[in-house]
TIFI-237623 format. One record per residue (C-alpha): z, x, y. Coordinates in nm, 4 decimals. Layout:
% TIFI-237623
<atom up="Z" east="X" north="Y"/>
...
***
This chain:
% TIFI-237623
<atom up="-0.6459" east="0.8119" north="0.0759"/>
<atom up="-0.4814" east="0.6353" north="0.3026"/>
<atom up="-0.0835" east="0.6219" north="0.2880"/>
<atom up="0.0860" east="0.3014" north="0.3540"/>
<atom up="0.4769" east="0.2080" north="0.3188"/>
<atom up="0.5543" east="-0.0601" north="0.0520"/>
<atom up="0.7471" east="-0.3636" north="0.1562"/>
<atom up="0.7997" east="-0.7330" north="-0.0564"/>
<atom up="0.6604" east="-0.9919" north="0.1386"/>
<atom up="0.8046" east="-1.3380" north="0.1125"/>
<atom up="0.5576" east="-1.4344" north="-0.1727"/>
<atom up="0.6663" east="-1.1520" north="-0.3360"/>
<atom up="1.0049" east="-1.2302" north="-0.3194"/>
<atom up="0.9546" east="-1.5904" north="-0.4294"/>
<atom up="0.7211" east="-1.4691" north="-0.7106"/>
<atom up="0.9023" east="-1.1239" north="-0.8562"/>
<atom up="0.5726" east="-1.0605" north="-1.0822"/>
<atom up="0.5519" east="-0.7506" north="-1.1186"/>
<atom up="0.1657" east="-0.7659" north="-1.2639"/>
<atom up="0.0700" east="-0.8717" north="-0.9227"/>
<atom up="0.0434" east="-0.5306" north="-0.7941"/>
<atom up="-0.0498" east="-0.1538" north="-0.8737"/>
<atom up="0.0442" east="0.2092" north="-0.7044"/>
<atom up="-0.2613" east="0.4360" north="-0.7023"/>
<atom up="-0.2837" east="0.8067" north="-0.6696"/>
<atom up="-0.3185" east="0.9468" north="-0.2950"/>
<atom up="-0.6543" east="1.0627" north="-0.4374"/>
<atom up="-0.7323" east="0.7331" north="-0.5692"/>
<atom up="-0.7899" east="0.9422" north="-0.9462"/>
<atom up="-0.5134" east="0.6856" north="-1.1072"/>
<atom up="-0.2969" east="0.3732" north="-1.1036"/>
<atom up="-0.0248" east="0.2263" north="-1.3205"/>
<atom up="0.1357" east="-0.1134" north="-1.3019"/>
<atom up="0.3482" east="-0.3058" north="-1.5301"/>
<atom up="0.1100" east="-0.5022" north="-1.7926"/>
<atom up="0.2621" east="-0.8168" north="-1.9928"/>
<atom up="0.2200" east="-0.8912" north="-2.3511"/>
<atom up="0.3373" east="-1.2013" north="-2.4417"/>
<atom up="0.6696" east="-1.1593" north="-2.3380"/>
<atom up="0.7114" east="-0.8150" north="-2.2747"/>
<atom up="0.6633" east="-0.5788" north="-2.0296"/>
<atom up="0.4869" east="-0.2661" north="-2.1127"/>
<atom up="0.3856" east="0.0751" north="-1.8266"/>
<atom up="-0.0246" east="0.0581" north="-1.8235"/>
<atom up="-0.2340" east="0.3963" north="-1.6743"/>
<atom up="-0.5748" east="0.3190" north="-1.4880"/>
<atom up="-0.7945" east="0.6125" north="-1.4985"/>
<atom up="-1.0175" east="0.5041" north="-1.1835"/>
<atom up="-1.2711" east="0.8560" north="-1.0830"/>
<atom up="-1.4511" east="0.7980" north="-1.4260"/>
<atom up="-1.7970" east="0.6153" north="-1.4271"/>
<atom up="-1.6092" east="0.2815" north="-1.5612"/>
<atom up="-1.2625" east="0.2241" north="-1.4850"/>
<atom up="-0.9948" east="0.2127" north="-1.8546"/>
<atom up="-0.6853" east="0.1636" north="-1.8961"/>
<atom up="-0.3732" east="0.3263" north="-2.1502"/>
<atom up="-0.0848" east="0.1250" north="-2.2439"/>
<atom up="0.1772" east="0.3442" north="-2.2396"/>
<atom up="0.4793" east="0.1266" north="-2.4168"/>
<atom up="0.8009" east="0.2634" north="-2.4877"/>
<atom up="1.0207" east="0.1542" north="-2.8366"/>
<atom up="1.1826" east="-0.1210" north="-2.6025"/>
<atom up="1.0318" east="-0.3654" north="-2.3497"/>
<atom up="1.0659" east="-0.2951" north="-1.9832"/>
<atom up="1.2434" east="-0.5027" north="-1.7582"/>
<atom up="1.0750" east="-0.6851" north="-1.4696"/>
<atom up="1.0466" east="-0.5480" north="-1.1551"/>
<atom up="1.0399" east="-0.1714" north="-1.2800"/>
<atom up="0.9009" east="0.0655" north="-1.0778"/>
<atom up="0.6224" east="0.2916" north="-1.1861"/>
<atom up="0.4221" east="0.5411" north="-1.0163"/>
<atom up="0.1228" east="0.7746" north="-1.1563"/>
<atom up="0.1197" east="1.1245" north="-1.0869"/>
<atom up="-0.2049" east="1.3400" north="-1.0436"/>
<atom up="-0.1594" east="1.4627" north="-1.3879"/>
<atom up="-0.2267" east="1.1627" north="-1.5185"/>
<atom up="0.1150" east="1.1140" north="-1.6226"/>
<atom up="0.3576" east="0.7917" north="-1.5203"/>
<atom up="0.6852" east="0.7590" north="-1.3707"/>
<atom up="0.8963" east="0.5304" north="-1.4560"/>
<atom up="1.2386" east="0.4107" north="-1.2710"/>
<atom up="1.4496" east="0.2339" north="-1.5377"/>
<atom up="1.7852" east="0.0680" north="-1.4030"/>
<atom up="2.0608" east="0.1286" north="-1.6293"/>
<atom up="2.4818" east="0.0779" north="-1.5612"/>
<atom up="2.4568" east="0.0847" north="-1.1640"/>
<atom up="2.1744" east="0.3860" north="-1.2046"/>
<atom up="1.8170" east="0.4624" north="-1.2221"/>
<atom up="1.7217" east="0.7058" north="-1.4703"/>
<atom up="1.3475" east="0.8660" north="-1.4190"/>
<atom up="1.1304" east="0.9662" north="-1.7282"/>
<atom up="0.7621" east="1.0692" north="-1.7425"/>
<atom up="0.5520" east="0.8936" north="-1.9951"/>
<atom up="0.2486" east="1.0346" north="-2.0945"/>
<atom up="-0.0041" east="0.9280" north="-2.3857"/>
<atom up="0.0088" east="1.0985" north="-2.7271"/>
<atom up="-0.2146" east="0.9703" north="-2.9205"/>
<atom up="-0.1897" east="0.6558" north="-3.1082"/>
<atom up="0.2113" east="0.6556" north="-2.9242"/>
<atom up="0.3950" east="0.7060" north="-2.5696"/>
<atom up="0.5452" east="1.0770" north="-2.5063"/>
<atom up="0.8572" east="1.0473" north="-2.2759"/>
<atom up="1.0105" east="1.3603" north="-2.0337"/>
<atom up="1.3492" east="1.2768" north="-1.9406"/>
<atom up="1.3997" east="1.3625" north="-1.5871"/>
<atom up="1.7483" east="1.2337" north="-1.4756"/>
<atom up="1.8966" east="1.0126" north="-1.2563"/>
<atom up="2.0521" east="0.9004" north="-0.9488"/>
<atom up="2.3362" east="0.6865" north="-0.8899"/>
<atom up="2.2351" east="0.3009" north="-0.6629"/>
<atom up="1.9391" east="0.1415" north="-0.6539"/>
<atom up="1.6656" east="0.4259" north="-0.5416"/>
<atom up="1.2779" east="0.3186" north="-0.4217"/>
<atom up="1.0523" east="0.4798" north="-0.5213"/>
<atom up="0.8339" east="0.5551" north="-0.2149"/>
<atom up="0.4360" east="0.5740" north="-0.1991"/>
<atom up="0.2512" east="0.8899" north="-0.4051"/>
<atom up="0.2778" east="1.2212" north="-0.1374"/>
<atom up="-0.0494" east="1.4026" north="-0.1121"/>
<atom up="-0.1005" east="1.6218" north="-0.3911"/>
<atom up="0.0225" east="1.3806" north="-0.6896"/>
<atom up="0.2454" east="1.6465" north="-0.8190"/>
<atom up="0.5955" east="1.5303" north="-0.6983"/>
<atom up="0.7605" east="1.1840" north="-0.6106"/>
<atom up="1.0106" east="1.0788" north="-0.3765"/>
<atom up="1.2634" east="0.7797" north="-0.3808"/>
<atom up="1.4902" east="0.6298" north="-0.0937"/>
<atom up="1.8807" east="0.5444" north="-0.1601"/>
<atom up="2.0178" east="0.2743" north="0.0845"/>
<atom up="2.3478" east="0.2205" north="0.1529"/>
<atom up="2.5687" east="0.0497" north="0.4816"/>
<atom up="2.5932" east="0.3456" north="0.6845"/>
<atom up="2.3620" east="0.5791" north="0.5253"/>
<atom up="2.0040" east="0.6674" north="0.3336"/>
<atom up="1.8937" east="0.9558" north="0.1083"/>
<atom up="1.5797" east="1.0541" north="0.0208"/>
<atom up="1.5435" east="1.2196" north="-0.3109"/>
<atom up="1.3158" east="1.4192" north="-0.4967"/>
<atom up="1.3146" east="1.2687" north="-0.7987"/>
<atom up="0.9668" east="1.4123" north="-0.9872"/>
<atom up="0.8395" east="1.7953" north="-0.9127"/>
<atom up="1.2154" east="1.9509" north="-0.9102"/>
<atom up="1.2454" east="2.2066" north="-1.1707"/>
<atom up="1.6446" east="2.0865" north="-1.2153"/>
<atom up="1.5849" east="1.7143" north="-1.1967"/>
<atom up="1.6717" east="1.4453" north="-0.9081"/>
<atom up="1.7275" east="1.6517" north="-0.6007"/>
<atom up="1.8526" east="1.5756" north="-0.2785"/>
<atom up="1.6440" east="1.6362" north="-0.0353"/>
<atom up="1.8043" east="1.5088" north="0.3765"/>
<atom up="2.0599" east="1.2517" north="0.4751"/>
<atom up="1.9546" east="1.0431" north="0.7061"/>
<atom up="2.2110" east="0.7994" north="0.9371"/>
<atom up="2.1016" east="0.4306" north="0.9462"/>
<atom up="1.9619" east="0.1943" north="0.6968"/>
<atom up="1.6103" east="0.3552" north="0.6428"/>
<atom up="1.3059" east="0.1891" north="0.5078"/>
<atom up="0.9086" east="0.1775" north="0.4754"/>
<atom up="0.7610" east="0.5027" north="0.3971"/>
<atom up="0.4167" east="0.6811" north="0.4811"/>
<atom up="0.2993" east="0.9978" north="0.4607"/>
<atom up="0.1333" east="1.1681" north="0.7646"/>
<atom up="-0.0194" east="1.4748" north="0.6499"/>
<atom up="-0.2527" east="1.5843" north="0.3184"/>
<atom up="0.0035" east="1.8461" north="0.2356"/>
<atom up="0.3005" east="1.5870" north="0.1944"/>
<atom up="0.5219" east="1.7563" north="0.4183"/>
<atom up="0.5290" east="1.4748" north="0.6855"/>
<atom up="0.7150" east="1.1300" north="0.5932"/>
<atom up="0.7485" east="0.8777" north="0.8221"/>
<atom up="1.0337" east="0.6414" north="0.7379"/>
<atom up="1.1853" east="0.3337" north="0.9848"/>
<atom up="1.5034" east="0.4048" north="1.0433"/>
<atom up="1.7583" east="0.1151" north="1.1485"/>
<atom up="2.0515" east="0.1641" north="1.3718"/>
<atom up="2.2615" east="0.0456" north="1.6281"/>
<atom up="2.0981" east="-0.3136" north="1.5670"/>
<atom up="1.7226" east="-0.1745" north="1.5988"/>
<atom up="1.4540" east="-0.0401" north="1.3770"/>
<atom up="1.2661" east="0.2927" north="1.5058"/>
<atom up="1.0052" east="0.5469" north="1.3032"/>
<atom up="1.0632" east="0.8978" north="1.2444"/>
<atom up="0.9404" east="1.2128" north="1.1331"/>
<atom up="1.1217" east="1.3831" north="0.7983"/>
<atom up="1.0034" east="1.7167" north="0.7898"/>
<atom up="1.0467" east="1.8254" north="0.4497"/>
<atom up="0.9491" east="2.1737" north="0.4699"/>
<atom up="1.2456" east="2.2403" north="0.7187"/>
<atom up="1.5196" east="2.0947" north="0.5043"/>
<atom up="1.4702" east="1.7348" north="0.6063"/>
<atom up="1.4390" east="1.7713" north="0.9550"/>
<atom up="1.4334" east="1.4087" north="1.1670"/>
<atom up="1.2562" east="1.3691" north="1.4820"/>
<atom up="1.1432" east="1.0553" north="1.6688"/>
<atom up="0.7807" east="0.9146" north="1.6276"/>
<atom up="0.7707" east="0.5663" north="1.7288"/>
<atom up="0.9161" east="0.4325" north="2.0319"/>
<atom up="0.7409" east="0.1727" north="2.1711"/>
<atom up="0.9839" east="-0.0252" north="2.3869"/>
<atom up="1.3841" east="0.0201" north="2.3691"/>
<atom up="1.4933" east="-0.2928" north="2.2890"/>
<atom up="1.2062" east="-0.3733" north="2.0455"/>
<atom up="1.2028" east="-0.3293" north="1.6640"/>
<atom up="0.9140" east="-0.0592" north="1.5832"/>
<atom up="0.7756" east="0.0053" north="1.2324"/>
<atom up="0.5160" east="0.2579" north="1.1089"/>
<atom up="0.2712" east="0.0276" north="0.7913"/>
<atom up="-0.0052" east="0.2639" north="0.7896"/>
<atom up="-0.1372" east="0.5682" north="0.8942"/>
<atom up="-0.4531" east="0.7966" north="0.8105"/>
<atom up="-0.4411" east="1.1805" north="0.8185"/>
<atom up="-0.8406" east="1.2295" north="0.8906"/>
<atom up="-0.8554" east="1.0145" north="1.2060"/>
<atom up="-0.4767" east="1.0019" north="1.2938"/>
<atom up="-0.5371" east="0.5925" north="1.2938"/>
<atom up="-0.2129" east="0.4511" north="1.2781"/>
<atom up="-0.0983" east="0.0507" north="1.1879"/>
<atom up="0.2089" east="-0.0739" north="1.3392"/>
<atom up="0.4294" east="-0.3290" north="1.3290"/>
<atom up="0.6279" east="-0.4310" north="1.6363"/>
<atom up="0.7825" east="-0.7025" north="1.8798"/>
<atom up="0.7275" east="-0.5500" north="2.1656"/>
<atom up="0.4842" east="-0.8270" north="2.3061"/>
<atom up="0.6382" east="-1.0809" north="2.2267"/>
<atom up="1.0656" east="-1.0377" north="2.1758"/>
<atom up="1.1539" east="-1.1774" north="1.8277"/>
<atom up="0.8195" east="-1.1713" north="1.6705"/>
<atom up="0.6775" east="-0.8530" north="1.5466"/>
<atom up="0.3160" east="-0.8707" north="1.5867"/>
<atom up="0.0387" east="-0.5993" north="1.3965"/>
<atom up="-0.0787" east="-0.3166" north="1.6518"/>
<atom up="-0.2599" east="0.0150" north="1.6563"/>
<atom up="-0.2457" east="0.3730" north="1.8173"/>
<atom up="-0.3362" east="0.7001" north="1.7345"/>
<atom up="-0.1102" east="1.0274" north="1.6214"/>
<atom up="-0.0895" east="1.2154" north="1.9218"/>
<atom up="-0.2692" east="1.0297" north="2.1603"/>
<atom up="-0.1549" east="0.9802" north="2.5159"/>
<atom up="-0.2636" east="0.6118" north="2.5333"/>
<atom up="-0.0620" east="0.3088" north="2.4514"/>
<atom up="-0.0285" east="0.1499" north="2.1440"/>
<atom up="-0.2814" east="-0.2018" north="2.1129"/>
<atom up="-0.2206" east="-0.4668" north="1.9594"/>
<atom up="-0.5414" east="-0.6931" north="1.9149"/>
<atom up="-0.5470" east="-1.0787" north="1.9473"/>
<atom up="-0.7620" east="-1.1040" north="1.6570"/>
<atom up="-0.5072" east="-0.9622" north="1.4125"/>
<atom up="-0.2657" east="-1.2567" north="1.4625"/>
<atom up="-0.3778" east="-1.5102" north="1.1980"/>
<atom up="-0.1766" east="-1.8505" north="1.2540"/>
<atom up="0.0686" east="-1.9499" north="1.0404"/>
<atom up="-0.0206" east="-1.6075" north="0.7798"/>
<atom up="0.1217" east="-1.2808" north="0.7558"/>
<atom up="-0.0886" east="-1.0113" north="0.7776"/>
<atom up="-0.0861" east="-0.6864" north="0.6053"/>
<atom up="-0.2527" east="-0.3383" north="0.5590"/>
<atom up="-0.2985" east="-0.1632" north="0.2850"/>
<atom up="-0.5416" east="0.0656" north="0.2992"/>
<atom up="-0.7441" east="0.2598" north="0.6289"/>
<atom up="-1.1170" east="0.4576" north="0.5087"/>
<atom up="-1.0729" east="0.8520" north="0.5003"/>
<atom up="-1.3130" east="1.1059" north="0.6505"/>
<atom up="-1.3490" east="0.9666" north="0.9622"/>
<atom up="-1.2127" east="1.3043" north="1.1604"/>
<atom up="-1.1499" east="1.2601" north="1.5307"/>
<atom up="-1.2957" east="0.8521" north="1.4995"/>
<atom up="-0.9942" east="0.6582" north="1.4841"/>
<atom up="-1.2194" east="0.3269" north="1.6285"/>
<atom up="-1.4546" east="0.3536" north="1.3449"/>
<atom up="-1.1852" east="0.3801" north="1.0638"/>
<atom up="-1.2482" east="0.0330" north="0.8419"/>
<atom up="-0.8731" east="-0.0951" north="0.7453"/>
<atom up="-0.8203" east="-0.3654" north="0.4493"/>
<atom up="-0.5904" east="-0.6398" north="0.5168"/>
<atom up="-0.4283" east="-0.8660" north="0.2897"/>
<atom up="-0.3716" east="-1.2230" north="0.4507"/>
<atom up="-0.0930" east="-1.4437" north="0.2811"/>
<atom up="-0.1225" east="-1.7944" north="0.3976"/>
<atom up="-0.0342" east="-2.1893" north="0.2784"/>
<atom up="-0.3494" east="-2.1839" north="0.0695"/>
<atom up="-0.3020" east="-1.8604" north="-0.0855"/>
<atom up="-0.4250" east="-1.4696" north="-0.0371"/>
<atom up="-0.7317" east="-1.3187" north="0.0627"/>
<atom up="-0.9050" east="-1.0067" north="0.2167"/>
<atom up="-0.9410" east="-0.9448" north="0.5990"/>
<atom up="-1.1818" east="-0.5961" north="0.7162"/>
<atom up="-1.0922" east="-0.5021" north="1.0470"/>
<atom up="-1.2139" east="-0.1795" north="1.2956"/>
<atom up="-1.0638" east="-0.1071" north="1.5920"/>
<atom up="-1.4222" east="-0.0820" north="1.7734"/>
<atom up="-1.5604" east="-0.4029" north="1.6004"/>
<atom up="-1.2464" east="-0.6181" north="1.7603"/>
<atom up="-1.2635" east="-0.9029" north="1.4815"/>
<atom up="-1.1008" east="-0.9360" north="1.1257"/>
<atom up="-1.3621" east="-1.0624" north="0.8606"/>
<atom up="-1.1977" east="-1.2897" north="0.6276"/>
<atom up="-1.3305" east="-1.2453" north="0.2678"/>
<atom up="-1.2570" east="-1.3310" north="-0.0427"/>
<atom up="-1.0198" east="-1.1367" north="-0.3141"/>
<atom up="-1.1680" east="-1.1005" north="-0.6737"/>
<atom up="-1.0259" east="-1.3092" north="-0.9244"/>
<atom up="-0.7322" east="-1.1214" north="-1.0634"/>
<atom up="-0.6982" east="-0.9091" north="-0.7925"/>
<atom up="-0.3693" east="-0.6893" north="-0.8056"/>
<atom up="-0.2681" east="-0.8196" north="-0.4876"/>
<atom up="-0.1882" east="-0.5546" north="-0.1932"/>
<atom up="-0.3758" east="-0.2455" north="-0.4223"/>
<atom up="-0.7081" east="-0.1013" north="-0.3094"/>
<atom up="-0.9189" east="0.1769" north="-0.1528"/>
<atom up="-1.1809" east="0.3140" north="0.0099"/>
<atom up="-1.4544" east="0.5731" north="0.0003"/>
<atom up="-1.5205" east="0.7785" north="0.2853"/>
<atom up="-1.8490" east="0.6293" north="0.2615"/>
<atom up="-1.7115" east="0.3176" north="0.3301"/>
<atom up="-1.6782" east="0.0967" north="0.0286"/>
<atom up="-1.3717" east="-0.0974" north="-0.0576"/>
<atom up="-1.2677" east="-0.0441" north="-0.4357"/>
<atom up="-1.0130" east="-0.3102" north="-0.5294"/>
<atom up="-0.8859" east="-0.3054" north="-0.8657"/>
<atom up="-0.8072" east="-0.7009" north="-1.0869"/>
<atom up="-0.7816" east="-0.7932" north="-1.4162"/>
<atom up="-0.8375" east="-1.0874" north="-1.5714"/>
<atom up="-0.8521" east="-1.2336" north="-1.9458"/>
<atom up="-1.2191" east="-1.1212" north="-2.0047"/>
<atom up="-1.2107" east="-0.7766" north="-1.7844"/>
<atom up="-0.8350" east="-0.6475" north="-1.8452"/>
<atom up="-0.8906" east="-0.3397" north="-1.6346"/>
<atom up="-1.2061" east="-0.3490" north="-1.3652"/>
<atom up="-1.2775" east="-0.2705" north="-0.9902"/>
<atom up="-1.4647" east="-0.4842" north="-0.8001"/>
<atom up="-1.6257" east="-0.2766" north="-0.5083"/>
<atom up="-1.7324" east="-0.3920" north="-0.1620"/>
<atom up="-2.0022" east="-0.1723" north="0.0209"/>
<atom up="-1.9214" east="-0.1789" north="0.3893"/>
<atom up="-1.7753" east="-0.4879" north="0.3930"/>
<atom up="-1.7408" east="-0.5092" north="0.8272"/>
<atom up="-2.1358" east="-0.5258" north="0.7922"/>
<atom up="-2.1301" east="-0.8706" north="0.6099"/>
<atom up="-2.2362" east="-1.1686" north="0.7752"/>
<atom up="-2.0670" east="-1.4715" north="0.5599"/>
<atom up="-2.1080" east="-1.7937" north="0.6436"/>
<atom up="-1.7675" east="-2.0215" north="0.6622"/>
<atom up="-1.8086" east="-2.3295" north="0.4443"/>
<atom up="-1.6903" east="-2.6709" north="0.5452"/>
<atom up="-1.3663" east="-2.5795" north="0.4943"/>
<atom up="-1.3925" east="-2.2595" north="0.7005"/>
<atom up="-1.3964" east="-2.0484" north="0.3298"/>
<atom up="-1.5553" east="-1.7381" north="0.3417"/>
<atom up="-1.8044" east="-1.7436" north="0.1272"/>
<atom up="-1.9281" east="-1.3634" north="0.0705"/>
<atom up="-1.8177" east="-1.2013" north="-0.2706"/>
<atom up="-1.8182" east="-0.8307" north="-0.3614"/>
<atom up="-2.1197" east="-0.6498" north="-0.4339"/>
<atom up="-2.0580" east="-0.4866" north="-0.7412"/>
<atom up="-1.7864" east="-0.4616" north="-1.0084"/>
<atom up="-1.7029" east="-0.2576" north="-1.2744"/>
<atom up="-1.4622" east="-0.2711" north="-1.5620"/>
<atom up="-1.3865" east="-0.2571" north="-1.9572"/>
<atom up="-1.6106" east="-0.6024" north="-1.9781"/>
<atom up="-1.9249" east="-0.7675" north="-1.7913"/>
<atom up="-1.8414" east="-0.7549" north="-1.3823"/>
<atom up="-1.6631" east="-1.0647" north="-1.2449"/>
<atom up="-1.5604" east="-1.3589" north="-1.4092"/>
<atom up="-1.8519" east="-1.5909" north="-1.3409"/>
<atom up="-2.0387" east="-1.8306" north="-1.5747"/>
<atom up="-2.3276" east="-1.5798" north="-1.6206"/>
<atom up="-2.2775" east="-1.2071" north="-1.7255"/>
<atom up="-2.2548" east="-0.9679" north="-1.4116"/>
<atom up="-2.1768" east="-1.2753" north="-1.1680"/>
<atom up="-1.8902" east="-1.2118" north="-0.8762"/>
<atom up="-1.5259" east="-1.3142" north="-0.9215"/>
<atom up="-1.4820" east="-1.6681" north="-0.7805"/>
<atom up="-1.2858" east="-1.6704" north="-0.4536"/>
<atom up="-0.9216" east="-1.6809" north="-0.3965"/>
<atom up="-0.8125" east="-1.9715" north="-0.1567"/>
<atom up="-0.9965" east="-1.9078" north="0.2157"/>
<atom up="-0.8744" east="-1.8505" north="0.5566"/>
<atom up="-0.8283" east="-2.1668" north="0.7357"/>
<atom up="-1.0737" east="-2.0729" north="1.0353"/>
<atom up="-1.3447" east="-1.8454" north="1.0533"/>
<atom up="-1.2934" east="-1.5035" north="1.2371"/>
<atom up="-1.4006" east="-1.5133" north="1.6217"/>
<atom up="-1.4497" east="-1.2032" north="1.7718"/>
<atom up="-1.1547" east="-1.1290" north="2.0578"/>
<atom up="-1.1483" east="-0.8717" north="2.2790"/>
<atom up="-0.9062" east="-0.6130" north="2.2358"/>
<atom up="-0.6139" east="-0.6346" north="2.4213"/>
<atom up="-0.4212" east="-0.2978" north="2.5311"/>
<atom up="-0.0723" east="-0.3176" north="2.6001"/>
<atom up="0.1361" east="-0.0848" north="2.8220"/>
<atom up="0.4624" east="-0.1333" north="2.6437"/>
<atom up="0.5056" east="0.2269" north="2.5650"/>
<atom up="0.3566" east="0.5632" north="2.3960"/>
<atom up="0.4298" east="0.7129" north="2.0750"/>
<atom up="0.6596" east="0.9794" north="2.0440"/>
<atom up="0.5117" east="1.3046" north="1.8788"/>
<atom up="0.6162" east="1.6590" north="1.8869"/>
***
């Protein structure tokens, strides 16, 4: 699966629901997310490699506060990040039977982030920020609780892993006024090298990367001074890092969340799923570096925004929930192969394919009918060729 850093966007910030998202398993096996009842705030595991995607509510004896962080582990159990008198204390809660089991784990002093599942699902990492300084720690997998793992100079941020054995972390690392990606090698004691270097007065930022194809999504504002602007290279490779016309949508952030696995050595075919956050709201964008257009397409109704995955085989599972279907996955096969047709309003009109879920799939007036669409692009896609840019190389050793 691919691994992508998590940052707010401004919607997020403007709308701190936590429901509106999920964290998934680096083998896409599980997810948890904060669920709402009534009131209250409760942890909720999605089992997601089963023939029909369920979820467990996994409530403690008190209500959780918004905005806690939870992650699932491989073993099915969930982390949970609870702040408490200038800390964060970690627990695992697991189901047991008709109640919620809870492992203590420890804590650590600030306000840690928990970073995105490393490879393997058996440990989990969170950043510390402060003015001069970061630390990562290792705050799940440690057989004496929250350890320290490097200290790193600079504000650091973002967060993706490079590698299937989760010894490769890419964070962005801030300092002296500008933002730069490196390497944390964790199997030499936190080792930092350089990875990202585009220009040396530009602001460069690692979103995405995948380990199969060594596809990676950047951000940076080295084109254009001031604005950062989504581009795309390859681990290792001697070319330049491109960044396509096509994936500037006017007026819209843009941002990826997900790149297909299995695609060894064929970083141009690699499908990557965009989520678009415009005036009119949030929808899907499919994008391949050899196709050299974004297809806008609509998100399923209740879609946890920013969550998803694919298959190797090249279907796009994205997982909503709504009233009727409180835990489904509506699934788009080979979505850069669909030929939608804007409406009068330049919507995209194409829907997902299938759906599954604890009820009937989608939300339609008949059983089995697609989600309705989220608000459209405001244009359809054009294709544009792609632009290369010789603004630098990325830095690998």
């Amino acid at each position: 699966m691919t691994a992508c850093a998590i940052e707010p966007t401004a919607a997020d910030a403007d709308d701190p629901d936590p429901a509106a998202g999920c964290v998934i398993t680096a083998d896409g096996a599980y997810a948890a997310r904060l669920a709402r009842s009534g009131d209250s705030w409760f942890p909720e595991r999605w089992t997601l490699d089963g023939p029909e995607p369920y979820a467990v509510p996994l409530p403690a004896n008190q209500p959780e506060e918004p905005g806690t962080e939870v992650q699932p582990l491989a073993d099915g159990r969930v982390l949970i990040s609870r702040a408490t008198d200038g800390r964060h204390v970690f627990s695992l809660l697991y189901p047991t039977g008709p109640g919620t089991g809870e492992l203590l784990l420890g804590a650590v002093e600030g306000r840690p982030r928990l970073l995105p599942p490393a490879p393997g699902g058996d440990r989990a990492y969170a950043l510390t920020v402060d003015a001069r300084s970061s630390t990562l720690w290792l705050v799940a997998g440690s057989a004496f609780g929250p350890e320290r793992v490097a200290q790193l100079p600079g504000r650091c941020s973002g967060g993706v892993w490079l590698d299937r054995t989760g010894r490769l972390l890419a964070l962005d690392q801030e300092s002296g006024g500008r933002t730069k990606t490196v390497v944390v090698d964790l199997a030499r004691g936190g080792e930092v090298s350089p990875l990202l270097q585009i220009a040396d007065g530009s602001d460069d930022r690692l979103l995405c990367a995948d380990p199969d194809s060594g596809l990676l999504l950047i951000s940076s504002d080295a084109p254009s001074p001031g604005r950062a602007r989504l581009g795309w290279g390859v681990l290792g490779s001697t070319l330049p890092v491109r960044f396509p016309e096509c994936l500037r949508v006017e007026g819209c952030a843009v941002t990826p969340f997900a790149i297909q696995p299995g695609q060894v050595l064929t970083p141009e075919s690699c499908a990557v799923a965009l989520r678009v956050d415009g005036p009119v709201g949030t929808w899907l964008g499919v994008w391949r570096p050899a196709d050299r257009l974004v297809r806008h397409l609509p998100a399923p109704l209740g879609w946890l925004v920013g969550a998803g995955l694919w298959t190797e085989g090249g279907a796009l599972r994205l997982p909503y929930a709504t009233e009727d279907t409180p835990c489904g996955v509506a699934e788009w096969a080979k979505p850069w192969e669909e030929t939608e047709q804007p409406t009068e309003s330049g919507a995209p009109s194409a829907s997902p394919q299938t759906a599954s879920g604890d009820a009937s799939a989608g939300s339609g007036d008949a059983p089995g009918e697609p989600p309705e669409p989220d608000p459209p692009a405001p244009s359809a896609p054009r294709p544009v060729p792609l632009q290369q840019a010789p603004l630098g190389r990325l830095v690998t050793k």
